[in-house]
C-alpha positions as CSV (number, residue, x, y, z in Angstrom):
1,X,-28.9,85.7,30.5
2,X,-26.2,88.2,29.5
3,X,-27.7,90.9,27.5
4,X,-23.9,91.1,25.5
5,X,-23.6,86.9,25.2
6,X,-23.6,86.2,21.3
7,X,-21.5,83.0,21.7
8,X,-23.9,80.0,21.6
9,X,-24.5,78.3,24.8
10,X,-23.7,81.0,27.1
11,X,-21.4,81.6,28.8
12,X,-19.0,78.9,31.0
13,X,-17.4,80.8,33.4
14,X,-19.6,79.6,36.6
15,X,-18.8,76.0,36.1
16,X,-20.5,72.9,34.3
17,X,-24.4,73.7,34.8
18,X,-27.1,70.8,33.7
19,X,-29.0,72.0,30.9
20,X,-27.1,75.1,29.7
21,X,-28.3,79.0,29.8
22,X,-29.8,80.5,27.1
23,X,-28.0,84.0,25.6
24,X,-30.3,86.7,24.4
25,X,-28.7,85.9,20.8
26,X,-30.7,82.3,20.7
27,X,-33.5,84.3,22.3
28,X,-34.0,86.7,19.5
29,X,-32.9,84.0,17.4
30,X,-35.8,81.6,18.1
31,X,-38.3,84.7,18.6
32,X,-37.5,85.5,14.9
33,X,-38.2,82.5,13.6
34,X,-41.7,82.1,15.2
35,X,-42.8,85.3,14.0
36,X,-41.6,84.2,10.5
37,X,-43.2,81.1,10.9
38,X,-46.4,83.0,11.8
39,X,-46.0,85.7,8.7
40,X,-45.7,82.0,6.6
41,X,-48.9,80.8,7.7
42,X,-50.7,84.8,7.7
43,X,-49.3,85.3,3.8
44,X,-50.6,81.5,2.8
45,X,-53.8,81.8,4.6
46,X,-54.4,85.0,3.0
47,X,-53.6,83.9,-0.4
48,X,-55.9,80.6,-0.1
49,X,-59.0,82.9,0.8
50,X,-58.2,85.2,-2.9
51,X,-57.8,81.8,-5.0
């Protein structure tokens, strides 16, 4: 990974690899939206225990 890598994909420059890399854009990215996902289910949880 390639701490400066926004583009998605990664980058190409060491030839055609199987699978792709990951750039710590789509890292963060994904690591966002679990943590959102998990604030979701918190907040819901929360508010099914008061009603």
């Amino acid at each position: 990974m390639d701490l400066f890598d926004v583009e998605l994909g990664g980058r190409d420059d060491e030839g055609a690899d199987a699978g792709g890399r990951w750039s710590w854009c789509g890292v963060i990215t994904v690591g966002i939206f679990i943590l959102l996902a998990m604030l979701i289910s918190w907040v819901f949880g929360l508010v099914g225990r008061i009603f």
